[in-house]
N, CA, C and O atoms as a GROMACS GRO file, in nm:
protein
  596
    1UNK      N    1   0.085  -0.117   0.000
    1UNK     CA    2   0.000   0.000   0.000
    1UNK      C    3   0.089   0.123   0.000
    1UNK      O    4   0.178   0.141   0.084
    2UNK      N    5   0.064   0.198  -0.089
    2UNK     CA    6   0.143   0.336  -0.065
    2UNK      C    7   0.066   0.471  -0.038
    2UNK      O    8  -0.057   0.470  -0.048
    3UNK      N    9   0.137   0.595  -0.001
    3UNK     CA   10   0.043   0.689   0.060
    3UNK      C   11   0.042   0.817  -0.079
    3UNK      O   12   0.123   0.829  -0.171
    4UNK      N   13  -0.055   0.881  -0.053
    4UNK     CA   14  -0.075   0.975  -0.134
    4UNK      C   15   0.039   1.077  -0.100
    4UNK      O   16   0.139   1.073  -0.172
    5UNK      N   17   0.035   1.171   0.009
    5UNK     CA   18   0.170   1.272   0.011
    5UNK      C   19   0.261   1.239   0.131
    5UNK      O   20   0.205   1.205   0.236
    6UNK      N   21   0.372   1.245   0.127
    6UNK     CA   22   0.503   1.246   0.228
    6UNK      C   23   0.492   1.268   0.375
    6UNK      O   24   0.475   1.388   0.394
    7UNK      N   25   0.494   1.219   0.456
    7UNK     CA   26   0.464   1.221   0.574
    7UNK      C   27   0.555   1.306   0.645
    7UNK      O   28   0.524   1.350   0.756
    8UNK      N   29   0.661   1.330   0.593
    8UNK     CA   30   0.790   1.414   0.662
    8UNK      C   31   0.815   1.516   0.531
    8UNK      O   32   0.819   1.493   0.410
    9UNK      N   33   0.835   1.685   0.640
    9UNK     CA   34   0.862   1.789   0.480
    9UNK      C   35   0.976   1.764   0.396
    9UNK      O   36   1.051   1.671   0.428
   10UNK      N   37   1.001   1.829   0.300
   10UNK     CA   38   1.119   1.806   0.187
   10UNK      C   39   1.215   1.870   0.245
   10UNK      O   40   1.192   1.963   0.323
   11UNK      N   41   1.316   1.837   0.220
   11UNK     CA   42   1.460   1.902   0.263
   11UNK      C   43   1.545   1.799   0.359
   11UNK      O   44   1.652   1.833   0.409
   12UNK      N   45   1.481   1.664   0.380
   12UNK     CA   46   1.569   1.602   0.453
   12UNK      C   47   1.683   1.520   0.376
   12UNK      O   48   1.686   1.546   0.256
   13UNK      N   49   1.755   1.448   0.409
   13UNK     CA   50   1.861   1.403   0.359
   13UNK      C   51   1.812   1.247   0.268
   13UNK      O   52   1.786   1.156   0.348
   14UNK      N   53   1.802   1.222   0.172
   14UNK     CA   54   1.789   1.127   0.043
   14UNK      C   55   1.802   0.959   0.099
   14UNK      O   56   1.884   0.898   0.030
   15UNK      N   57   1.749   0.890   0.188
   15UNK     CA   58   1.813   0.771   0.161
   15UNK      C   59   1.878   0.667   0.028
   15UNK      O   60   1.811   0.598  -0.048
   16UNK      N   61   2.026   0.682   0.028
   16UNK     CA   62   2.052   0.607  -0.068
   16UNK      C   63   2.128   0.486  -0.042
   16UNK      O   64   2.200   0.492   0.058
   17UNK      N   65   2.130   0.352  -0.123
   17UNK     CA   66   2.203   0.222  -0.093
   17UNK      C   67   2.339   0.257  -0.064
   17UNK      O   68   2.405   0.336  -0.130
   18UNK      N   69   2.387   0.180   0.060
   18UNK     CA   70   2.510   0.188   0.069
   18UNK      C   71   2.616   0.214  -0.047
   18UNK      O   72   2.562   0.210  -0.158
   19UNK      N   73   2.767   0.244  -0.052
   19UNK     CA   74   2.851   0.226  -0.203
   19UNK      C   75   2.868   0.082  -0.200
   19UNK      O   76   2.873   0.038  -0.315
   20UNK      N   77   2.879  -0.016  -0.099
   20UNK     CA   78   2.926  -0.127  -0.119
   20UNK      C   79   2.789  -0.219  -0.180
   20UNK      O   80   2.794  -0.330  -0.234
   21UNK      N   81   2.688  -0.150  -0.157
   21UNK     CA   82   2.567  -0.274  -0.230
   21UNK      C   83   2.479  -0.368  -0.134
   21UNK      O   84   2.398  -0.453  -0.169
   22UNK      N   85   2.515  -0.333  -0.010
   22UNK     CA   86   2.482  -0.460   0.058
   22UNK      C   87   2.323  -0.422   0.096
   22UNK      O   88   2.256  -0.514   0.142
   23UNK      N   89   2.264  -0.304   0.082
   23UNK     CA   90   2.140  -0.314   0.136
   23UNK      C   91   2.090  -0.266  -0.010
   23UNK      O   92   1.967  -0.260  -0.011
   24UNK      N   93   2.125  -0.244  -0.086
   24UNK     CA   94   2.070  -0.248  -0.252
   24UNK      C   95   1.918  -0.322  -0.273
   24UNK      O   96   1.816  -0.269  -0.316
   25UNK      N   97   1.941  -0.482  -0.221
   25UNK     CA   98   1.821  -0.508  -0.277
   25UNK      C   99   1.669  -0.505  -0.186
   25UNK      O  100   1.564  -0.570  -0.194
   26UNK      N  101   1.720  -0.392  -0.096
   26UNK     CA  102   1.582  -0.351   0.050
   26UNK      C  103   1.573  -0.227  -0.036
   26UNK      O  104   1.524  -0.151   0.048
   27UNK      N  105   1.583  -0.176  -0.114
   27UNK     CA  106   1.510  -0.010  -0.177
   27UNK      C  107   1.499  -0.056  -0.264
   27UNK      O  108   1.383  -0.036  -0.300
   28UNK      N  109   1.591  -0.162  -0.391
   28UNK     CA  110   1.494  -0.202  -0.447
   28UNK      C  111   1.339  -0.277  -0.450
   28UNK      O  112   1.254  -0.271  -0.539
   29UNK      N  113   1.337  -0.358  -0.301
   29UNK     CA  114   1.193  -0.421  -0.292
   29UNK      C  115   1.110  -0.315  -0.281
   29UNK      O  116   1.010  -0.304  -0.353
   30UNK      N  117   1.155  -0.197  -0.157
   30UNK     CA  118   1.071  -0.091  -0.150
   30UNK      C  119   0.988  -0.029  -0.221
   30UNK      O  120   0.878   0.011  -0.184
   31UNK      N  121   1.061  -0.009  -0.382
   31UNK     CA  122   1.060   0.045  -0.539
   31UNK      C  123   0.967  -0.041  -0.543
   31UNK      O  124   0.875   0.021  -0.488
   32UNK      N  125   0.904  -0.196  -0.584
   32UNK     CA  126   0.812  -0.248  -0.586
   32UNK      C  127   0.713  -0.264  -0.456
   32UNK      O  128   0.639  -0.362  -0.468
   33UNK      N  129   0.698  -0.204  -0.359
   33UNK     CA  130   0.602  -0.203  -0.274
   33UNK      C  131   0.615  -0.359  -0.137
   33UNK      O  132   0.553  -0.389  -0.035
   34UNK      N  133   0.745  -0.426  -0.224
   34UNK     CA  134   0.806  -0.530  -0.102
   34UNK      C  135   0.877  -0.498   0.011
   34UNK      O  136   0.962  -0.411  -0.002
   35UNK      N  137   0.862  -0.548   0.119
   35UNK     CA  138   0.969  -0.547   0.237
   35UNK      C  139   1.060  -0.643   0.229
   35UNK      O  140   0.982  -0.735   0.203
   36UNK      N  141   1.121  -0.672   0.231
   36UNK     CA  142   1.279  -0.750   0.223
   36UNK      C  143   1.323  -0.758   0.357
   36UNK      O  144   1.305  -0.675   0.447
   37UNK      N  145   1.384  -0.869   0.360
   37UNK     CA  146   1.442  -0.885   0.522
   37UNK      C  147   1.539  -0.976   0.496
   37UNK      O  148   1.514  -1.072   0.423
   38UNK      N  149   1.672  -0.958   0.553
   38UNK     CA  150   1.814  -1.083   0.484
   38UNK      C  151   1.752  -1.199   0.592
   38UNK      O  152   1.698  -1.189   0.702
   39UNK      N  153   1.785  -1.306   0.510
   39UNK     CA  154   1.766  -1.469   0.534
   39UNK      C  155   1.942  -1.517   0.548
   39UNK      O  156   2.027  -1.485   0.464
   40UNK      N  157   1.961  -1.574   0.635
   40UNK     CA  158   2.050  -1.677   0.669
   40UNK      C  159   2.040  -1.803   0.544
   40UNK      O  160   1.945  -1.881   0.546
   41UNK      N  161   2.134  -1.813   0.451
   41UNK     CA  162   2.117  -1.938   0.356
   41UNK      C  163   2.151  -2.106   0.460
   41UNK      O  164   2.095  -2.215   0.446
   42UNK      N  165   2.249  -2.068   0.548
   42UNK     CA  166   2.306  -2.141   0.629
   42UNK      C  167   2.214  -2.189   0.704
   42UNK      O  168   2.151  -2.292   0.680
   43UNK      N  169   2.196  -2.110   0.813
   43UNK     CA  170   2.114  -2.138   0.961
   43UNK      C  171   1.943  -2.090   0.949
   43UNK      O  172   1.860  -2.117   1.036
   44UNK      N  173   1.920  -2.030   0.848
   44UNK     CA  174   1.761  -1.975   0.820
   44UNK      C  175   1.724  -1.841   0.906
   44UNK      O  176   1.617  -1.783   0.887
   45UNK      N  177   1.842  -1.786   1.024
   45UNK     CA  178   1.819  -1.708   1.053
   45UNK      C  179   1.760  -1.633   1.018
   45UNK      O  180   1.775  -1.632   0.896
   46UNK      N  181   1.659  -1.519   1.063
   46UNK     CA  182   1.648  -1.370   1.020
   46UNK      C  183   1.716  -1.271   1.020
   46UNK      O  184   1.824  -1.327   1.026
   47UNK      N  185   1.741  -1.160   1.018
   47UNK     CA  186   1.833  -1.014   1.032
   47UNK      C  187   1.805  -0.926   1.011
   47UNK      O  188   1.755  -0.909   0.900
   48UNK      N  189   1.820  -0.795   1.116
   48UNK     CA  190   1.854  -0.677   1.060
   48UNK      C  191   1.878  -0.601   1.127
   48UNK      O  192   1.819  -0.604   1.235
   49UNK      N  193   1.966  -0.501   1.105
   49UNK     CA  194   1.991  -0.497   0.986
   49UNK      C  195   2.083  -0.496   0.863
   49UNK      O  196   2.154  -0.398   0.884
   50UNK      N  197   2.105  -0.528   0.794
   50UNK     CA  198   2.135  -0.580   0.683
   50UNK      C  199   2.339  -0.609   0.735
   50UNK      O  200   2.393  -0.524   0.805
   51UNK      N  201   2.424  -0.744   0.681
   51UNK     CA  202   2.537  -0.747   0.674
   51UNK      C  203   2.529  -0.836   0.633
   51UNK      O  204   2.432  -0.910   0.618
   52UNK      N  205   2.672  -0.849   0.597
   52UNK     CA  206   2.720  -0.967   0.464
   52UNK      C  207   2.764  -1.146   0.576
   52UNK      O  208   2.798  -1.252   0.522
   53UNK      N  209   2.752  -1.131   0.679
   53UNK     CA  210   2.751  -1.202   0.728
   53UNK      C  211   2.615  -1.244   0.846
   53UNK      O  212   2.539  -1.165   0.904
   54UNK      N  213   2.618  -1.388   0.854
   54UNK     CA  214   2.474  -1.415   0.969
   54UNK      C  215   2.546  -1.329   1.075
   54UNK      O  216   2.663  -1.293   1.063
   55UNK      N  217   2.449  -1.292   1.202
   55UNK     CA  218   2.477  -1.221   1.324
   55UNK      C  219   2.435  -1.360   1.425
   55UNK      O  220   2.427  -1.351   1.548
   56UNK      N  221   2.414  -1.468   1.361
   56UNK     CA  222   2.394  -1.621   1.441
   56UNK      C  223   2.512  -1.688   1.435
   56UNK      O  224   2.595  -1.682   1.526
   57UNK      N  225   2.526  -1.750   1.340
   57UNK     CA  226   2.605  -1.868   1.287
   57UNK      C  227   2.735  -1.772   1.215
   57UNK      O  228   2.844  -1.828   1.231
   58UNK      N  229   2.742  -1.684   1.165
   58UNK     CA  230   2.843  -1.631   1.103
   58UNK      C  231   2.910  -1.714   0.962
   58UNK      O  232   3.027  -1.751   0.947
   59UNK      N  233   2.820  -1.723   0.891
   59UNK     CA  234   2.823  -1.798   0.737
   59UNK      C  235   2.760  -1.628   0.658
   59UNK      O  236   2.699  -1.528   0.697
   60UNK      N  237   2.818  -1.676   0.543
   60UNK     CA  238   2.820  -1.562   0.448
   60UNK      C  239   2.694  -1.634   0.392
   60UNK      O  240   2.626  -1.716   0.455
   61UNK      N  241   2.669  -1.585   0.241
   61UNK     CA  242   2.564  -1.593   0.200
   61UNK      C  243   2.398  -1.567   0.205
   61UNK      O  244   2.298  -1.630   0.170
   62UNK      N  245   2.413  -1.485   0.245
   62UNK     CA  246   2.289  -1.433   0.343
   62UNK      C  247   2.224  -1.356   0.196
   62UNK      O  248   2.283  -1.291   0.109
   63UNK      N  249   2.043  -1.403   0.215
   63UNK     CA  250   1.980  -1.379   0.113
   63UNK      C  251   1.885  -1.271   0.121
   63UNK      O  252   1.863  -1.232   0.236
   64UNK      N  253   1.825  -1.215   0.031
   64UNK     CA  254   1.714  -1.131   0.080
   64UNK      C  255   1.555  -1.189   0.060
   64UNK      O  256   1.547  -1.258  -0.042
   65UNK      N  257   1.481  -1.181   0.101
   65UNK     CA  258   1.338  -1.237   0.093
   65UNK      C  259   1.224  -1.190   0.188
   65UNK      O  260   1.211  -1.180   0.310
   66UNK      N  261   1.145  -1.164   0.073
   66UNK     CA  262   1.047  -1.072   0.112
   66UNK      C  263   0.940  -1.143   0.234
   66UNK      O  264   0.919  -1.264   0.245
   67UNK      N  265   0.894  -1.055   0.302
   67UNK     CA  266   0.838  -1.129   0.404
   67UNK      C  267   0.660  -0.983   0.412
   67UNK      O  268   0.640  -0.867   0.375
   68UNK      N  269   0.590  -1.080   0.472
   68UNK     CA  270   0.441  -1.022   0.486
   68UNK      C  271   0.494  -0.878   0.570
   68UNK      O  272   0.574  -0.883   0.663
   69UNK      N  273   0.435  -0.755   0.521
   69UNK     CA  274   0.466  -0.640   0.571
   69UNK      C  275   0.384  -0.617   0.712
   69UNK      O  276   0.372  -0.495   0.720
   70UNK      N  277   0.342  -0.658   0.788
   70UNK     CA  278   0.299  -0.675   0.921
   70UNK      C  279   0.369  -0.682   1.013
   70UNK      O  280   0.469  -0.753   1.000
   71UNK      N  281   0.350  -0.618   1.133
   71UNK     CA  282   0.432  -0.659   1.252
   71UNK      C  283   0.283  -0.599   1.343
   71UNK      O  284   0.162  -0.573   1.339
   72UNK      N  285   0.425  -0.605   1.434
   72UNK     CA  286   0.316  -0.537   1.596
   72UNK      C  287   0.415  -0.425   1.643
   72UNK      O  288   0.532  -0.447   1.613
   73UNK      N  289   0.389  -0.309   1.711
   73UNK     CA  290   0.494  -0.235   1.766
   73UNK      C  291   0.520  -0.290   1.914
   73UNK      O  292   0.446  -0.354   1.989
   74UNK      N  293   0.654  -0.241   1.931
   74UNK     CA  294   0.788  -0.315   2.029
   74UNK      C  295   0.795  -0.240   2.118
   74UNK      O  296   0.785  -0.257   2.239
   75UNK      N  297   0.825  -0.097   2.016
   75UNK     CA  298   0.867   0.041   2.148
   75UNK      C  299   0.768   0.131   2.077
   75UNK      O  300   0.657   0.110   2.029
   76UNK      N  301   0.840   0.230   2.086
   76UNK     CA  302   0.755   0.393   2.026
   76UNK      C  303   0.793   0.525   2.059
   76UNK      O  304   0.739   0.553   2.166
   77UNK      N  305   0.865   0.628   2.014
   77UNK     CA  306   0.880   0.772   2.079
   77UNK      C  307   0.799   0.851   2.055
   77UNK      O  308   0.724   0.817   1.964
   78UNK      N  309   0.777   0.968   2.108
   78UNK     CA  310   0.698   1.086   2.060
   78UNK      C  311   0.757   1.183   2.025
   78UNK      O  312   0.751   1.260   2.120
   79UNK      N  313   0.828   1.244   1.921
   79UNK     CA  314   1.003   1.302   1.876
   79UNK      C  315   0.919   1.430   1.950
   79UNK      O  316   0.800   1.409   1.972
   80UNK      N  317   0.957   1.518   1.976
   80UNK     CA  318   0.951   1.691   1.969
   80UNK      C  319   1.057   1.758   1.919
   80UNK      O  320   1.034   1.859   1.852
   81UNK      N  321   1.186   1.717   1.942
   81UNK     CA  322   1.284   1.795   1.894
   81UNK      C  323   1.312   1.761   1.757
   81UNK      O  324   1.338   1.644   1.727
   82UNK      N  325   1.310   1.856   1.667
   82UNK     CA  326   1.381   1.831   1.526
   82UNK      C  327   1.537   1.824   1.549
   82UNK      O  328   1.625   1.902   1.584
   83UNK      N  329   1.525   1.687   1.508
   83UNK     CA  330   1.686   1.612   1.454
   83UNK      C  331   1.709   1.683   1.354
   83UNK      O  332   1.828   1.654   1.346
   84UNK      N  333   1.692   1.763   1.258
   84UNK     CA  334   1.726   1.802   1.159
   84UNK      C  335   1.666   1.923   1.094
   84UNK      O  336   1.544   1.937   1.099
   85UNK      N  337   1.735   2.005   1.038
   85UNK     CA  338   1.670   2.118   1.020
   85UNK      C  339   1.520   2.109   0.887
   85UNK      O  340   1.441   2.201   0.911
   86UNK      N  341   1.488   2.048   0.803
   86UNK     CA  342   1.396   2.053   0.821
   86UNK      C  343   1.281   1.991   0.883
   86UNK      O  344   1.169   1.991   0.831
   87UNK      N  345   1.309   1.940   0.993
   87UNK     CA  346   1.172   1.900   1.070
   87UNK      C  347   1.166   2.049   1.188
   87UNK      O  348   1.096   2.040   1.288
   88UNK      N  349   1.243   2.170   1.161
   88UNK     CA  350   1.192   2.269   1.238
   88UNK      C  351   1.057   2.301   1.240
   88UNK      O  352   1.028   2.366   1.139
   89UNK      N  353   0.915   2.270   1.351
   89UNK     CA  354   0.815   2.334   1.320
   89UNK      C  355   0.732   2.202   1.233
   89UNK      O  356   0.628   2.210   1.168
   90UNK      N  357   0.825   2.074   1.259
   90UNK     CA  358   0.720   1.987   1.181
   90UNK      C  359   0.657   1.888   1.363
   90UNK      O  360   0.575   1.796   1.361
   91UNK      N  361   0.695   1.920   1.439
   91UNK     CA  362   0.687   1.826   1.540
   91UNK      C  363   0.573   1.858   1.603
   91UNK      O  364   0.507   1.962   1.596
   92UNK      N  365   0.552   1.742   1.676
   92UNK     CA  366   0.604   1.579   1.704
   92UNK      C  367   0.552   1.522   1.584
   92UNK      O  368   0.469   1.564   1.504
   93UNK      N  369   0.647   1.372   1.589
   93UNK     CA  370   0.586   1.310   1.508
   93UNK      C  371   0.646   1.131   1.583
   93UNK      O  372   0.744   1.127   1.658
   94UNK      N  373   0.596   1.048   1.558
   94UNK     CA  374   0.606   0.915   1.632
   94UNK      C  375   0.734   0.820   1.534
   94UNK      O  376   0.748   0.799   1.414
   95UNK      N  377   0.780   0.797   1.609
   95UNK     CA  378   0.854   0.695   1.562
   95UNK      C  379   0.855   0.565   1.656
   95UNK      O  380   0.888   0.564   1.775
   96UNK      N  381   0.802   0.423   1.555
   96UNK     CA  382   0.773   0.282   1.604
   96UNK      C  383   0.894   0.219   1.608
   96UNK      O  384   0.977   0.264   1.528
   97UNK      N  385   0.939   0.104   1.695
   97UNK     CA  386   0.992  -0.021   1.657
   97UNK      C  387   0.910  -0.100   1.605
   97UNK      O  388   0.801  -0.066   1.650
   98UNK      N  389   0.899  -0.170   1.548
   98UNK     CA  390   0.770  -0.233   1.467
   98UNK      C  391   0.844  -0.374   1.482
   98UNK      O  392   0.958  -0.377   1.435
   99UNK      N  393   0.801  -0.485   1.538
   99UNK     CA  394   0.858  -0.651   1.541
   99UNK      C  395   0.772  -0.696   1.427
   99UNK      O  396   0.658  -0.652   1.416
  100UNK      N  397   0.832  -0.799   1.325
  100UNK     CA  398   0.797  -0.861   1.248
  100UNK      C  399   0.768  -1.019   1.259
  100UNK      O  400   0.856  -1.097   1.222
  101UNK      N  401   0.661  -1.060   1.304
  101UNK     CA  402   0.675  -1.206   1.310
  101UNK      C  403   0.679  -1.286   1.189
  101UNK      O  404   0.666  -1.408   1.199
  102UNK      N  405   0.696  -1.230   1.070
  102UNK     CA  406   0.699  -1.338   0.935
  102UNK      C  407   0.800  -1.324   0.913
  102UNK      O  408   0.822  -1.361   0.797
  103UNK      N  409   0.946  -1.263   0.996
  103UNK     CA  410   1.038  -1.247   0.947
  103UNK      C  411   1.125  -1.297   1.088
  103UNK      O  412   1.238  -1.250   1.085
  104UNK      N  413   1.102  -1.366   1.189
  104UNK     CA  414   1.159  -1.431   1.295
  104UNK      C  415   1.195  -1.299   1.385
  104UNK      O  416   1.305  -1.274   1.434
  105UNK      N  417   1.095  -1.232   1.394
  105UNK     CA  418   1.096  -1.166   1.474
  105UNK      C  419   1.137  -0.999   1.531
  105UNK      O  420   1.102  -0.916   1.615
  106UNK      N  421   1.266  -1.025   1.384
  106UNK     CA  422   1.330  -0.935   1.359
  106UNK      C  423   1.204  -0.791   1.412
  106UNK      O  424   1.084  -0.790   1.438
  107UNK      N  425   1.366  -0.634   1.405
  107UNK     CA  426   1.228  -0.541   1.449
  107UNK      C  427   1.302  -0.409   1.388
  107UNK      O  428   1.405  -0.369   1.443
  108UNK      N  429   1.235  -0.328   1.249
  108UNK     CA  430   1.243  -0.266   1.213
  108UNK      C  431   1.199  -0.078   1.246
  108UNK      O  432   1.083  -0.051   1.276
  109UNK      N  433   1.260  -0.013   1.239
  109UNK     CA  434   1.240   0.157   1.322
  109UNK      C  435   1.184   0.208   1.202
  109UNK      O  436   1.257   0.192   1.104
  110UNK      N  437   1.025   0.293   1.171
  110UNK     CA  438   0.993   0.409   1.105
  110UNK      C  439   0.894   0.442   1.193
  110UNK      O  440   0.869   0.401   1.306
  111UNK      N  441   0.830   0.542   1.107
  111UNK     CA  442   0.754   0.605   1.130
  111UNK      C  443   0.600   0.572   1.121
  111UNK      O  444   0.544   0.528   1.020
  112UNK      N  445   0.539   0.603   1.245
  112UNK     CA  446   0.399   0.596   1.211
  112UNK      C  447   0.288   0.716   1.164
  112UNK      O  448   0.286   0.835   1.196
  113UNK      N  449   0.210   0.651   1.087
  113UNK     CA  450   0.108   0.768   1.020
  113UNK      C  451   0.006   0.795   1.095
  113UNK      O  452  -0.034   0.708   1.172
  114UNK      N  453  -0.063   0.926   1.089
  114UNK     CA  454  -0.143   0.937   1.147
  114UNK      C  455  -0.146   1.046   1.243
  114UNK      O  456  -0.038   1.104   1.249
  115UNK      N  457  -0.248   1.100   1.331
  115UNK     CA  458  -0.248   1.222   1.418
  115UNK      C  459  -0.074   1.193   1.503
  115UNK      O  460  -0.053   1.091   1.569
  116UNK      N  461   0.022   1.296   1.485
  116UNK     CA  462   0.132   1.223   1.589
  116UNK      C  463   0.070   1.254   1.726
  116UNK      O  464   0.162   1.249   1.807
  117UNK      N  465  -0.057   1.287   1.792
  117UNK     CA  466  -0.095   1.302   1.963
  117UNK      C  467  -0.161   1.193   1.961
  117UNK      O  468  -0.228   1.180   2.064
  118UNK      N  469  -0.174   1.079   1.865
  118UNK     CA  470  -0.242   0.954   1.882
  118UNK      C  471  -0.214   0.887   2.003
  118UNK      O  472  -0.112   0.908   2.068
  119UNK      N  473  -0.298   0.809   2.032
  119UNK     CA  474  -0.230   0.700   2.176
  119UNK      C  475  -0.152   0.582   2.074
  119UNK      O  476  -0.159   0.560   1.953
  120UNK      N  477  -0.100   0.540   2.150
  120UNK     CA  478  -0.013   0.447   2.105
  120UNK      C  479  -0.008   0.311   2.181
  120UNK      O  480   0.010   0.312   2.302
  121UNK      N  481  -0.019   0.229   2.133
  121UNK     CA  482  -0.004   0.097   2.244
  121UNK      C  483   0.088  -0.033   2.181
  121UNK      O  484   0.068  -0.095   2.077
  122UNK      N  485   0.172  -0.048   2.258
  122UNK     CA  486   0.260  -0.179   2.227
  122UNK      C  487   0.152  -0.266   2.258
  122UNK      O  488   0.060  -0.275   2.339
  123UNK      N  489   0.211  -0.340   2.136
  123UNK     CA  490   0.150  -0.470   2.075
  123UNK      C  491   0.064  -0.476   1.945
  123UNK      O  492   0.041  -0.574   1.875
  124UNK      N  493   0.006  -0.299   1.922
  124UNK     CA  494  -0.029  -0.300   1.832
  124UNK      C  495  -0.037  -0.328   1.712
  124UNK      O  496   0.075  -0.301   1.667
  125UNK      N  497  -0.115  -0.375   1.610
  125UNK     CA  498  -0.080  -0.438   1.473
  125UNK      C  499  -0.072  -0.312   1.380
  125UNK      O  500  -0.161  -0.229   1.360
  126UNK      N  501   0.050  -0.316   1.328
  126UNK     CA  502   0.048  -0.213   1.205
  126UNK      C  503   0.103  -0.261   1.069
  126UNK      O  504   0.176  -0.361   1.076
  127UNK      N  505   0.079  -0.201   0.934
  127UNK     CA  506   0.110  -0.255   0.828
  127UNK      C  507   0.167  -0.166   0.751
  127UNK      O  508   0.121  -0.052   0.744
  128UNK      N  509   0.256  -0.199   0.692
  128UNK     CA  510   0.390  -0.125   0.619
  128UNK      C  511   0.317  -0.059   0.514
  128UNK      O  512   0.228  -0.114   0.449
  129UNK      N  513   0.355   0.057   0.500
  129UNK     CA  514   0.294   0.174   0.367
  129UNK      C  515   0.411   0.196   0.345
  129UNK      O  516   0.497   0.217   0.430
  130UNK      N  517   0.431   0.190   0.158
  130UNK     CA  518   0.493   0.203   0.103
  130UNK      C  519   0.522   0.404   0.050
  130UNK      O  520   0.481   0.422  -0.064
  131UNK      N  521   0.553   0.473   0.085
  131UNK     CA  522   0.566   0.605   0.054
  131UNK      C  523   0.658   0.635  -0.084
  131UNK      O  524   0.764   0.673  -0.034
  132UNK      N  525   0.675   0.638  -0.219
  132UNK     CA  526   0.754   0.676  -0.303
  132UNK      C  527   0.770   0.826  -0.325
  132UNK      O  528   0.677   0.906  -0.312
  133UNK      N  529   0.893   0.856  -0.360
  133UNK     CA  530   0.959   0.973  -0.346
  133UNK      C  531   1.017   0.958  -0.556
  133UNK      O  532   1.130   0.948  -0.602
  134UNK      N  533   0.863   0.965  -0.638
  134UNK     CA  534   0.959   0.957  -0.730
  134UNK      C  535   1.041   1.094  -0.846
  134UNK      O  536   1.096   1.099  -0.956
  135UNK      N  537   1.005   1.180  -0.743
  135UNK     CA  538   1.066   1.341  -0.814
  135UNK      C  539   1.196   1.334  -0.782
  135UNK      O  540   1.280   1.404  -0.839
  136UNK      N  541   1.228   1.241  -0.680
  136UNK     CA  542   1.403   1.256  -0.615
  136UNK      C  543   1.470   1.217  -0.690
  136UNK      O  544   1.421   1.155  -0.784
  137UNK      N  545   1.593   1.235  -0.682
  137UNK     CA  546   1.724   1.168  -0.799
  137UNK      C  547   1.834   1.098  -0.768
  137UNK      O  548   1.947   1.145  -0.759
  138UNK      N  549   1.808   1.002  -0.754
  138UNK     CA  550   1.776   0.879  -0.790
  138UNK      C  551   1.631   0.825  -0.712
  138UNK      O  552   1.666   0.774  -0.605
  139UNK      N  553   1.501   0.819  -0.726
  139UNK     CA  554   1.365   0.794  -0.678
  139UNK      C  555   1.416   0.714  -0.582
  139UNK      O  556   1.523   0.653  -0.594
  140UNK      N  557   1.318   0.706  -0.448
  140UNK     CA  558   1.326   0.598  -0.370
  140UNK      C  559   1.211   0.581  -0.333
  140UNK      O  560   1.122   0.644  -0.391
  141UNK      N  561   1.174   0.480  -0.215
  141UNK     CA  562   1.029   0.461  -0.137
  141UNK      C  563   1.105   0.440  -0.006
  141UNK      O  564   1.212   0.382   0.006
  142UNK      N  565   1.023   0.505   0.103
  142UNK     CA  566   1.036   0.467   0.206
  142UNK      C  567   0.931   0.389   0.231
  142UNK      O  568   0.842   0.374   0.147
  143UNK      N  569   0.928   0.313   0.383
  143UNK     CA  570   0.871   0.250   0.481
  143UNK      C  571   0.795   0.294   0.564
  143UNK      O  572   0.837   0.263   0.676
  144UNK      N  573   0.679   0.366   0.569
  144UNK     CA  574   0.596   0.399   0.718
  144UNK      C  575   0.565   0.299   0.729
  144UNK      O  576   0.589   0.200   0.661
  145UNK      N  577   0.459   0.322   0.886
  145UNK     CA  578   0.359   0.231   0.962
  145UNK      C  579   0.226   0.246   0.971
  145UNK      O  580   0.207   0.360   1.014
  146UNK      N  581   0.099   0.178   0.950
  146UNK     CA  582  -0.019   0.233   0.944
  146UNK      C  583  -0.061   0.161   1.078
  146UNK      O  584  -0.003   0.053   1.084
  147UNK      N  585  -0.162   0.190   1.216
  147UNK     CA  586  -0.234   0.117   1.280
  147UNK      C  587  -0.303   0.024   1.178
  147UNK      O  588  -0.309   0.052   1.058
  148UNK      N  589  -0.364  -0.107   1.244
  148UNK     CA  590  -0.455  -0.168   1.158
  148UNK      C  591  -0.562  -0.191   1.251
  148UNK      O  592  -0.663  -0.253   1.217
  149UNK      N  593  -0.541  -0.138   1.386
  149UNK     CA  594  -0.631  -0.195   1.479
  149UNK      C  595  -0.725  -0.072   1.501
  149UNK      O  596  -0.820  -0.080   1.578
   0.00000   0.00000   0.00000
């Protein structure tokens, strides 16, 4: 699912793939509306985030594979201070840990949509919105969080 306009104003800094490649194919899933999560070829582990080696077993080969964009949230902040100059005057806004159970558990950090004075409750079910950014240069998509409950 993706959102109609940007949840955060313009002027922040571009997420782009590392130079070495290793998280390359998580913005490319993004670009198609997938979540990606590295797989252990070895041990089946989960991960993240992203390295060229398991953080279990320590075998290379570690794959990427898309997993159901669902989780539950873990933690949660309520930002007020702008980290960055343009979120001057954009605050608050929430930022989730979001746990993934189709992905062993693993637990991914964005943002959630929605009023940021919302209540918030761990455990909640939320589902990954795909946000594309395709005026940027080189286009990307980020990752929000939607409640589903």
């Amino acid at each position: 699912m993706s959102v109609a306009a940007p949840y955060l104003p313009a002027g922040l800094p571009q997420p782009v793939p590392e130079p070495d490649g290793l998280d390359a194919p998580y913005w490319a899933g993004t670009r198609r509306g997938e979540l990606l999560v590295q797989r252990c070829g070895a041990c089946g582990g989960w991960q993240w985030g992203p390295e060229w080696i398991c953080h279990r077993c320590l075998a290379f080969g570690m794959t990427w594979e898309p997993v159901e964009p669902r989780g539950r949230i873990y933690s949660w902040e309520r930002a007020w201070h702008p980290v960055h100059p343009a979120l001057r005057g954009h605050g608050p806004y929430l930022v989730v840990l979001v746990e993934l159970p189709h992905a062993g558990g693993v637990r991914m950090v964005g943002n959630l949509l929605g009023d940021p004075l919302q209540a918030v409750e761990i455990g909640a079910a939320v589902e990954a919105v795909f946000e594309p950014h395709d005026d940027a240069t080189p286009p990307f998509t980020l990752v929000q969080w939607r409640n589903t409950t």
